[in-house]
C-alpha positions as CSV (number, residue, x, y, z in Angstrom):
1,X,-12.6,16.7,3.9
2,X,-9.7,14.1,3.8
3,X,-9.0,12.3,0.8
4,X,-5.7,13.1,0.0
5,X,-3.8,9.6,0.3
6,X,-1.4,8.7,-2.9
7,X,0.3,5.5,-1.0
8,X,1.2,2.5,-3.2
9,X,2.3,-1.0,-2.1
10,X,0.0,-1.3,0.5
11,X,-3.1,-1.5,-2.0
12,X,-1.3,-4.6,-3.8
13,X,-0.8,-8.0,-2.5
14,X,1.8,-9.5,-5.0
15,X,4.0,-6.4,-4.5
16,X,6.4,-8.6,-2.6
17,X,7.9,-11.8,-3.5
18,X,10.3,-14.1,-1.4
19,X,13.7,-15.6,-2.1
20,X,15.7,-14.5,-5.2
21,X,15.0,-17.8,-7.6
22,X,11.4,-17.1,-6.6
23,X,11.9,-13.7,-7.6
24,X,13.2,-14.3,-10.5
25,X,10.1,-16.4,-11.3
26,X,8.0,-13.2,-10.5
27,X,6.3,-15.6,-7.7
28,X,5.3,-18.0,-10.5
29,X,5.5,-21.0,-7.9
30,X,2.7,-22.0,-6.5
31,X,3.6,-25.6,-8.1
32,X,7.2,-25.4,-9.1
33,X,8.4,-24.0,-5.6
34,X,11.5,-26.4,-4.4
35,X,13.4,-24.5,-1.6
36,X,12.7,-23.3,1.8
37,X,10.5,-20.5,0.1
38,X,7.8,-23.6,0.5
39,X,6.7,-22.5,3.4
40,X,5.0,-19.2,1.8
41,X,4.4,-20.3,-1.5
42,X,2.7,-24.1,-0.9
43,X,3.4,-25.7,2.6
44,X,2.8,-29.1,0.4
45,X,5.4,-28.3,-1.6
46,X,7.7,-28.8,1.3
47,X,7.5,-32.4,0.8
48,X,9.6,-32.5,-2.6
49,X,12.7,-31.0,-1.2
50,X,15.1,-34.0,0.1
51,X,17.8,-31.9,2.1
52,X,17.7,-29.7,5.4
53,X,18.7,-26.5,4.6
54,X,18.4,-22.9,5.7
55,X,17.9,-19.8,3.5
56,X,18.6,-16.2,4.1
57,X,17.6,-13.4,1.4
58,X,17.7,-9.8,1.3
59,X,16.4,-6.6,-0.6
60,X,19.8,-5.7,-1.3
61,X,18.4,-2.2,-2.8
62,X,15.3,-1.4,-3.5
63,X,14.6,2.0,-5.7
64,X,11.1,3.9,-6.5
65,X,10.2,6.8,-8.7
66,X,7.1,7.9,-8.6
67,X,6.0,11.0,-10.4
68,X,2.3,12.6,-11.0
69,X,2.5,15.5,-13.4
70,X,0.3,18.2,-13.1
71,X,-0.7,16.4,-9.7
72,X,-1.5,19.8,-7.7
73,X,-2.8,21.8,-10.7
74,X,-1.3,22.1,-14.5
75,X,2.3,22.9,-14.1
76,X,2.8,22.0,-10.6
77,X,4.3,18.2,-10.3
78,X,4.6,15.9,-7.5
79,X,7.5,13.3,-7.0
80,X,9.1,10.7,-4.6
81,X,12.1,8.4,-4.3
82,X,12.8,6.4,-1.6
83,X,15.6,4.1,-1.3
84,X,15.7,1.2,0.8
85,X,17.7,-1.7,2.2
86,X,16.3,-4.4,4.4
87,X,16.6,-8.7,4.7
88,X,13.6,-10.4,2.7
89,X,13.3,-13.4,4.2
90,X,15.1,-16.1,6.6
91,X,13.6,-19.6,6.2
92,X,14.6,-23.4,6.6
93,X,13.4,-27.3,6.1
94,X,13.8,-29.8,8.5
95,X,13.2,-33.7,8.6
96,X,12.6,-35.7,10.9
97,X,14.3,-39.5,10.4
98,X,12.4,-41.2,12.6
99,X,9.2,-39.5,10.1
100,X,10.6,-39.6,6.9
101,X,6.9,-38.3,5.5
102,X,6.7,-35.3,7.8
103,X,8.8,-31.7,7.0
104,X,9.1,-29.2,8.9
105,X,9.5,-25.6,7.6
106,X,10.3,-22.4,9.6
107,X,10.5,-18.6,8.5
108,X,10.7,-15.1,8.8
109,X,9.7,-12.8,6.2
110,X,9.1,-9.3,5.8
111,X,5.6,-9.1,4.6
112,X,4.9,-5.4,3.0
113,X,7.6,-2.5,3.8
114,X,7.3,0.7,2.2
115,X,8.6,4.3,2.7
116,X,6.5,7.0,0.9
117,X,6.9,11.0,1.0
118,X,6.2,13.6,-0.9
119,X,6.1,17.5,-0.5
120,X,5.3,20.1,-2.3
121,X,4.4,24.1,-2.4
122,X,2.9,26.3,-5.0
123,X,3.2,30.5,-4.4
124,X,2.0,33.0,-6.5
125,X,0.7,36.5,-7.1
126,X,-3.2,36.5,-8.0
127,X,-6.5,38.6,-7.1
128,X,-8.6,35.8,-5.7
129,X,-10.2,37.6,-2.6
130,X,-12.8,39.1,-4.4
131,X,-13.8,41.3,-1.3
132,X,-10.1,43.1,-1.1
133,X,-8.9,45.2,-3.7
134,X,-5.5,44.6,-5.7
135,X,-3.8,41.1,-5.8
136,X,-2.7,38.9,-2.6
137,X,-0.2,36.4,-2.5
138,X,-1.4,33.0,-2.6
139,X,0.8,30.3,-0.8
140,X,-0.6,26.4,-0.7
141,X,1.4,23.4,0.8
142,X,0.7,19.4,0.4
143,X,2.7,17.1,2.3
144,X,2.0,13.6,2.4
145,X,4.1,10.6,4.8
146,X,3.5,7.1,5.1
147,X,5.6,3.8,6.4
148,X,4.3,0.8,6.5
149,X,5.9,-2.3,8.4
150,X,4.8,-5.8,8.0
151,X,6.3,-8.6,9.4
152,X,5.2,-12.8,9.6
153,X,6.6,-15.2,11.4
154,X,5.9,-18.8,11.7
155,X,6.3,-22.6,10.7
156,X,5.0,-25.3,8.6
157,X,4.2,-28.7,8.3
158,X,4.3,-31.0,6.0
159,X,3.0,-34.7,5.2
160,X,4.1,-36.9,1.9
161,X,0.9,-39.0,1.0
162,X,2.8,-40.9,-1.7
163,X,5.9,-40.6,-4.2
164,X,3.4,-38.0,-6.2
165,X,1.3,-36.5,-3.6
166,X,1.6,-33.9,-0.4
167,X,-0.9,-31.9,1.8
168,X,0.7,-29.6,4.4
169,X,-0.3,-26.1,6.2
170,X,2.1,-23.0,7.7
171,X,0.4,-21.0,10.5
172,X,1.8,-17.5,10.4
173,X,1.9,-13.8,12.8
174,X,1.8,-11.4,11.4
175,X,2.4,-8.2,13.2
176,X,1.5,-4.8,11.0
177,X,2.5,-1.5,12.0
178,X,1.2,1.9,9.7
179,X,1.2,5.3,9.1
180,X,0.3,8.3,7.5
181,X,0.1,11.7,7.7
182,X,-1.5,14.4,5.1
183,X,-1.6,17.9,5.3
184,X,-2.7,20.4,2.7
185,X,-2.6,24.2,4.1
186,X,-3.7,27.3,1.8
187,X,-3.2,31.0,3.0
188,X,-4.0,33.8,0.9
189,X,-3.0,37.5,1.8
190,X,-2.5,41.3,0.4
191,X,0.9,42.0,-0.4
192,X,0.7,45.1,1.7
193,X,0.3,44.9,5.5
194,X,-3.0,46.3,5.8
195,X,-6.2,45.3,3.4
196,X,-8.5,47.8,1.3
197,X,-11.8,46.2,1.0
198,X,-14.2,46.8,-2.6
199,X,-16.1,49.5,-0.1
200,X,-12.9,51.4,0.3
201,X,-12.4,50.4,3.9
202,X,-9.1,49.9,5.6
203,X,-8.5,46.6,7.2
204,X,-5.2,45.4,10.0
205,X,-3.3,42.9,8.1
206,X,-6.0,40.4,6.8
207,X,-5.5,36.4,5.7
208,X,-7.9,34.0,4.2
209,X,-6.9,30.3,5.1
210,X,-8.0,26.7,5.4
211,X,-5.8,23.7,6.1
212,X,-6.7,20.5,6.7
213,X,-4.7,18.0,8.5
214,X,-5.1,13.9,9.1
215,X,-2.1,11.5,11.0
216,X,-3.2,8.0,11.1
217,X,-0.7,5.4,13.1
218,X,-2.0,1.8,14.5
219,X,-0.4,-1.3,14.9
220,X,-2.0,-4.8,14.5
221,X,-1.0,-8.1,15.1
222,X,-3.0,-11.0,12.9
223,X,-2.7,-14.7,13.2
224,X,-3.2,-16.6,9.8
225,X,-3.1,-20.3,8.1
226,X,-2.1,-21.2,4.4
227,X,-3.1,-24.9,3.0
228,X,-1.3,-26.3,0.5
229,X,-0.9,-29.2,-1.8
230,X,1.5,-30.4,-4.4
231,X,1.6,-33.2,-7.1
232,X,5.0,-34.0,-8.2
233,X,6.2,-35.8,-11.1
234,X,9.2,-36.2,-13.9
235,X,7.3,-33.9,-16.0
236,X,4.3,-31.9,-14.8
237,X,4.2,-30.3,-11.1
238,X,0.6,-28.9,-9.9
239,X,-0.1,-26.8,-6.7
240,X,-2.8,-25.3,-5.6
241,X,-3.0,-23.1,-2.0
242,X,-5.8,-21.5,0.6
243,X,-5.0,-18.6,2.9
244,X,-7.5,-18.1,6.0
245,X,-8.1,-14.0,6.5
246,X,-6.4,-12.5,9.5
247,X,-7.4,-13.7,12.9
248,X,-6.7,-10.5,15.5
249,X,-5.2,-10.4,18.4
250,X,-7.4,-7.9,21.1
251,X,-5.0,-7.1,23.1
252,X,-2.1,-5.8,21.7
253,X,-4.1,-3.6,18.7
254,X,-3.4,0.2,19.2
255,X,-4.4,3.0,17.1
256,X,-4.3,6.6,17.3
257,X,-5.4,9.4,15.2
258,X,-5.2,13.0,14.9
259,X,-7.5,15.1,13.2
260,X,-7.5,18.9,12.5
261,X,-9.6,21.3,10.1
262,X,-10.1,24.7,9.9
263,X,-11.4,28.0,7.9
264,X,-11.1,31.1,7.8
265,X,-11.5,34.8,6.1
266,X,-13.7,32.9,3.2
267,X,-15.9,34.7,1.3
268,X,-18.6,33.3,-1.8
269,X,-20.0,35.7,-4.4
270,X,-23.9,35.6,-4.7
271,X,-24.8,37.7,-7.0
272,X,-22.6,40.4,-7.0
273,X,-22.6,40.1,-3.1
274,X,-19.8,38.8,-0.9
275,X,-20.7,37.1,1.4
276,X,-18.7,35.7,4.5
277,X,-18.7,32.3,5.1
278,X,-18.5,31.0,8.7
279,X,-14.8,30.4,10.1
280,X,-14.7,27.5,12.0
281,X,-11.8,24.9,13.5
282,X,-12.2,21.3,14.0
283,X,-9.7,19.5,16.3
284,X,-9.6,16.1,17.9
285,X,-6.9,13.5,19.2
286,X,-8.1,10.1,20.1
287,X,-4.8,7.4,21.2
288,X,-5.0,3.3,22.6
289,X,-7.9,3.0,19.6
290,X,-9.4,-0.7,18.8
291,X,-7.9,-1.7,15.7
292,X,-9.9,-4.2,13.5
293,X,-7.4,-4.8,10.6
294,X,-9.0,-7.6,7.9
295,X,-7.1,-9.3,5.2
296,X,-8.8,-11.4,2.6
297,X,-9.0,-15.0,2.3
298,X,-7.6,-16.5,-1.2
299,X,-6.9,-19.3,-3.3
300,X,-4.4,-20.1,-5.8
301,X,-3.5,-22.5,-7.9
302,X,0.0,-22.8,-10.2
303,X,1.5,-25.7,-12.9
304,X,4.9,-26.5,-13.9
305,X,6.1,-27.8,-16.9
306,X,9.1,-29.2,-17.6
307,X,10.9,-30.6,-20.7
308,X,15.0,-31.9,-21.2
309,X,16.5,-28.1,-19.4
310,X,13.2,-25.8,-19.8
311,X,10.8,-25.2,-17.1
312,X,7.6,-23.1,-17.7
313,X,5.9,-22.1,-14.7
314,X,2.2,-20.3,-14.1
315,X,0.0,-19.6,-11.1
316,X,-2.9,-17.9,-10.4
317,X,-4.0,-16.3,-7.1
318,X,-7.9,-15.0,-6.5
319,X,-8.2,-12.8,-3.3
320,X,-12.0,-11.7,-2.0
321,X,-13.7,-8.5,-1.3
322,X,-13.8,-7.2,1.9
323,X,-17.1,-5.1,2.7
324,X,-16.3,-1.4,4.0
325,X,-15.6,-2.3,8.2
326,X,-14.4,0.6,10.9
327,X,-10.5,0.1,10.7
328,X,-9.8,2.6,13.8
329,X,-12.9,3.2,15.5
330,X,-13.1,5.9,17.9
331,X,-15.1,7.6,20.5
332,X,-18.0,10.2,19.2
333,X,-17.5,13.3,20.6
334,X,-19.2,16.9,20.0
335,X,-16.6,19.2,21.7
336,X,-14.1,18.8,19.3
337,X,-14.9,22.0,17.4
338,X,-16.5,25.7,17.2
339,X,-18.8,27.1,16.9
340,X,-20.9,24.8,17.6
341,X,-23.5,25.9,14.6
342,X,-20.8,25.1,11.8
343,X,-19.5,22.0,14.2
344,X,-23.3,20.4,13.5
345,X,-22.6,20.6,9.6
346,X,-19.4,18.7,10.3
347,X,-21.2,16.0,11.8
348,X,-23.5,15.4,9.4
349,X,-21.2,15.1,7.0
350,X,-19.4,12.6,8.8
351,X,-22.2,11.1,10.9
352,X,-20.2,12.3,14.5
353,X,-17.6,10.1,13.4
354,X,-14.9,12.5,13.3
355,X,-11.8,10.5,13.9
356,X,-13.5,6.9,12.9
357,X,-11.2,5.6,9.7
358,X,-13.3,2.8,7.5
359,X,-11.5,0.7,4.9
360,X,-12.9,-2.2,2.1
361,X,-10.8,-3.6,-0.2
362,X,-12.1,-4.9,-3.9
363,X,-12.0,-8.8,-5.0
364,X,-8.6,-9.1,-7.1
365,X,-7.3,-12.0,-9.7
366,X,-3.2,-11.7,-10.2
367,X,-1.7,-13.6,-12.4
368,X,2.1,-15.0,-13.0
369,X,4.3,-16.6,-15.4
370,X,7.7,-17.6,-15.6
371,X,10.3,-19.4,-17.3
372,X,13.9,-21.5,-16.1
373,X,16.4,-22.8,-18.1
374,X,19.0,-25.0,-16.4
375,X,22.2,-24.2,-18.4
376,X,23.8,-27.4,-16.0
377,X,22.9,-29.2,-12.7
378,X,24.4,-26.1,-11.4
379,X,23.5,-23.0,-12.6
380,X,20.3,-22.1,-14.2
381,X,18.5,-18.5,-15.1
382,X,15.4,-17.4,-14.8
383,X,12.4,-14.6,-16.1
384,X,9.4,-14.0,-15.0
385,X,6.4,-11.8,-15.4
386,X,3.3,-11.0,-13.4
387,X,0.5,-8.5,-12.5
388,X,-0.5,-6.8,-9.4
389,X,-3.9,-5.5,-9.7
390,X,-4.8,-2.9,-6.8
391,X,-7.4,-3.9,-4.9
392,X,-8.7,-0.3,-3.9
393,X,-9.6,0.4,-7.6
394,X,-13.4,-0.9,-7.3
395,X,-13.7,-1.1,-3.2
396,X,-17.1,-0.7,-2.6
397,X,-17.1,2.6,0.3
398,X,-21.2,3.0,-0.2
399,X,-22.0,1.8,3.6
400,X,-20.4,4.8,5.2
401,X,-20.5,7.4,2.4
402,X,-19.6,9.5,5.8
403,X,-16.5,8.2,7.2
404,X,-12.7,9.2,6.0
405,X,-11.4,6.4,4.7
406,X,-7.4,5.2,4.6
407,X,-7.7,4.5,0.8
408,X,-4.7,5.8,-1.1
409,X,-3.5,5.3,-4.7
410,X,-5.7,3.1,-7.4
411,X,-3.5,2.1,-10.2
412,X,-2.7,-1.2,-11.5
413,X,1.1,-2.5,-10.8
414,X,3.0,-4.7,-13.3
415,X,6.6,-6.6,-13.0
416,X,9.2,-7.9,-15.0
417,X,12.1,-10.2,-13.3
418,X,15.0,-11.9,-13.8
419,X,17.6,-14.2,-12.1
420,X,19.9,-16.5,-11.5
421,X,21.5,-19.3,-9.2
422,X,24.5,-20.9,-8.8
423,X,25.2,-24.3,-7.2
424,X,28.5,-25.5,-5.5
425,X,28.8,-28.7,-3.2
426,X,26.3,-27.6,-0.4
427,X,25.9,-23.5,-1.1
428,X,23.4,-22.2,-3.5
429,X,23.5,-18.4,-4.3
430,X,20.8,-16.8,-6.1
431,X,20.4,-13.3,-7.5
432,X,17.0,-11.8,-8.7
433,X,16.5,-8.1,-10.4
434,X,12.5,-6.8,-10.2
435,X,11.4,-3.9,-12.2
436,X,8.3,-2.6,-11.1
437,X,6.0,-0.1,-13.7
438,X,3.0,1.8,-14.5
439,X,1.6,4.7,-16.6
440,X,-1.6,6.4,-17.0
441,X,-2.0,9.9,-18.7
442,X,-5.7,12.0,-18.8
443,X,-5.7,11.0,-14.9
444,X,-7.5,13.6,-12.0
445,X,-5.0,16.0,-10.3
446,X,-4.9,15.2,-6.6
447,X,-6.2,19.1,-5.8
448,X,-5.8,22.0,-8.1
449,X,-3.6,24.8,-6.3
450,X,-2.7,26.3,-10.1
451,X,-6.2,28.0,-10.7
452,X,-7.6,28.7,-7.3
453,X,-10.9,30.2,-6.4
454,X,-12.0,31.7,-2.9
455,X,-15.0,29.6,-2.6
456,X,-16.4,26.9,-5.2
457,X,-20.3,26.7,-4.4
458,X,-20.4,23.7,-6.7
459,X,-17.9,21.4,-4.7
460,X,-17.8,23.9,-1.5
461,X,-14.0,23.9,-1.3
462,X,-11.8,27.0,-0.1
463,X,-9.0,28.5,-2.4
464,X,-8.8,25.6,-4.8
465,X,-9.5,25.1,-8.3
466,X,-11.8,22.4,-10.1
467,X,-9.8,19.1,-10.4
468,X,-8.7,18.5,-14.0
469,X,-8.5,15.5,-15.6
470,X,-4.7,15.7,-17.2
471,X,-2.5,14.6,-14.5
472,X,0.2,11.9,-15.6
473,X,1.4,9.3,-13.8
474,X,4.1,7.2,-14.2
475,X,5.8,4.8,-11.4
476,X,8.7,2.8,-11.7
477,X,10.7,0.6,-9.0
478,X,13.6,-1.8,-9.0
479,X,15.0,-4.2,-6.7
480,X,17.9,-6.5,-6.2
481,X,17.6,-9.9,-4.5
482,X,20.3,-12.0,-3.0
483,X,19.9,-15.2,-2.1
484,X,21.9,-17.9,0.0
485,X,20.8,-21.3,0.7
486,X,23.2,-23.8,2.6
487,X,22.5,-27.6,2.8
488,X,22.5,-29.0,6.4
489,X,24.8,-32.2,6.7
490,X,22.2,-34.8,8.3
């Protein structure tokens, strides 16, 4: 009944890198990582960087395109482009001199943001009432909204076992706040303002609909550990990193969701005979919901190599399934509907669970490369390269076959990068370009509103056509990073 999610960056966890030379490495850094970006990347690494600094770096503009083809039925397109601006990431190193060994790393960082919306409408003239003489005018409407806000904050430690060797940790929380909001509505109606049925008998003004509608906000607040360690030396640096999943916070989890279906005016041909199918409207609201948000744990591992002005960097990042788990779980009611007798065929297909939302997430491997060349001591360029695989593509939603599910897009995201930094006495400014793409053609429509039928038996849906396989989507994005580092007199 609801399954009409398209969002993007929240299904991918390298969709979002931190600090512009970082960037430019396309996150390749899990060994190499030398700045205040440590404290993400490999709280170990934190070790190898000799000054007390502080950092500040910003999405200076940040540009999406993202267009399905044929995405509502062949000839009828869907597209978005949101623009935004926002900072990326404030961070710093401290020492201490009495514990030369021991760093200290602090940051803020904005985790996931995202800005998604996309509306369209089809109309058209067509006889697909097959009880009502003549043609009706058909009018169908998708709309589809969702933000998503994630922020961490938190510190680091970090202890120097030896000249070549560090262990350290960064303890982050995280708070999350997301939404979404679909709605598909279909009417269909006789051009005239009454309605001659086949039998030749006059009908008042006379409208087949359905419309479904789903709005989906929570907010979540996670605490979560990263483990790091770093070998250092003149030239080969290794890394290698473990994030603990999300630990929640009980009491400040809230989640609300809105849920509304209905039907009416539908007819099905059974051999020859039309017959009426039962209208019916489902309705609920449930708000102050237990959230139960879950992020994976992970592991990652990265090498750089250096030789005369070349660095070559790599990492690797494995992050685990998560089994299907009630994301917003809500009270089971039976009065959110009538009548009651098409209510109880509601419920079994979603086991009473009306407003419930369930979520899983697939195991995923990313990988990165990247590659510096330091022009001088002060001014070097970067490139980098890495994949983004989406980690709803094979989730596993077989325990509650029932249950809507916030799910949204499935494709596979890849990036290219470049950059840049500049160093003068005690100021180091960085600059970073990301460009974001992906294509897939012979890909399902979302719903087919270009060849609509009154009532499919086979799939049981209501003025829509069979979904065809040859949609096209392409997506691409682009950012710009600016970076500014400042060294801290001791």
């Amino acid at each position: 009944m609801f399954a009409l999610s398209v969002q993007a960056q929240d299904n991918h966890y390298w969709y979002q890198q931190y600090g512009a030379r970082s960037t430019g490495l396309s996150g390749a850094v899990i060994a190499g990582i030398r700045d205040n970006s440590a404290i993400y990347y490999n709280p170990g690494a934190m070790s190898f960087i000799d000054e007390n600094s502080v950092s500040a770096d910003a999405t200076v503009y940040s540009m999406s395109f993202l267009k399905i083809k044929n995405g509502l039925g062949t000839g009828n397109d869907l597209s978005s482009s949101p623009v935004m601006i926002y900072p990326q990431a404030i961070s710093g190193i401290l020492q201490l001199k009495k514990i030369p060994r021991l760093k200290i790393g602090y940051g803020l960082l904005t985790r996931n943001k995202s800005n998604l919306s996309i509306n369209e409408r089809v109309e058209m003239d067509i006889d697909i009432l097959k009880n009502i003489n003549g043609t009706e005018r058909y009018v169908g409407a998708f709309e589809y909204n969702a933000t998503l806000d994630e922020e961490w904050a938190g510190f680091g430690l970090s202890w120097k076992f030896s000249e070549k060797f560090a262990a350290g940790f960064s303890n982050f929380a995280s708070i999350r706040i997301h939404s979404t909001r679909n709605f598909l509505y279909i009417r269909a109606f006789p051009k005239n303002n009454y309605a001659i049925t086949m039998e030749g008998d006059t009908l008042p003004f006379y409208t087949a609909s359905i419309s479904n509608y789903e709005d989906i906000k929570y907010t979540n607040v996670n605490q979560l550990f990263k483990f790091g360690f770093a070998y250092n030396s003149k030239f080969l640096n290794l890394g290698a990193t473990i994030i603990s999943p999300g630990i929640r916070f009980n009491m400040v989890d809230l989640g609300k969701v809105q849920r509304e279906a209905t039907r009416s005016n539908i007819s099905s041909d059974s051999q020859g005979e039309y017959i009426s199918r039962p209208d019916y409207i489902a309705i609920d609201r449930q708000d102050k919901l237990p959230v139960y948000y879950k992020s994976p744990w992970s592991i990652g591992a990265g090498l750089e190599i250096r030789y005369n002005n070349n660095s070559l960097f790599a990492s690797v990042e494995y992050f685990s399934k998560i089994d299907q788990y009630f994301l917003i779980k809500a009270d089971i009611r039976e009065d959110y509907g009538m009548p009651p007798g098409v209510m109880d065929n509601v419920n079994e297909q979603t086991g009473g669970e009306f407003l419930t939302v369930s979520r899983a997430a697939a195991s995923v491997t990313n990988f990165a490369i990247g590659y510096e060349y330091r022009i001088s001591p002060a001014f070097a360029v970067q490139c980098g390269f890495r994949t983004d695989y989406n980690h709803q593509k094979n989730a596993d939603y077989k325990k509650y076959v029932y249950l809507p599910r916030l799910a949204g897009s499935y494709w596979d995201l890849y990036h290219l990068s470049l950059g840049a930094f500049v160093k003068k006495d005690r100021h180091f400014l960085s600059l970073a370009l990301n460009f974001t793409y992906y294509y897939e053609s012979d890909t399902w429509q979302i719903i087919n509103l270009s060849e609509p039928y009154e009532y499919n038996t086979n799939t049981r849906e209501e003025l829509r056509g069979d979904r065809k396989q040859d949609a096209e989507l392409s997506f691409r994005g682009y950012a710009v990073i600016v970076g500014y580092t400042r060294i801290i007199k001791d």
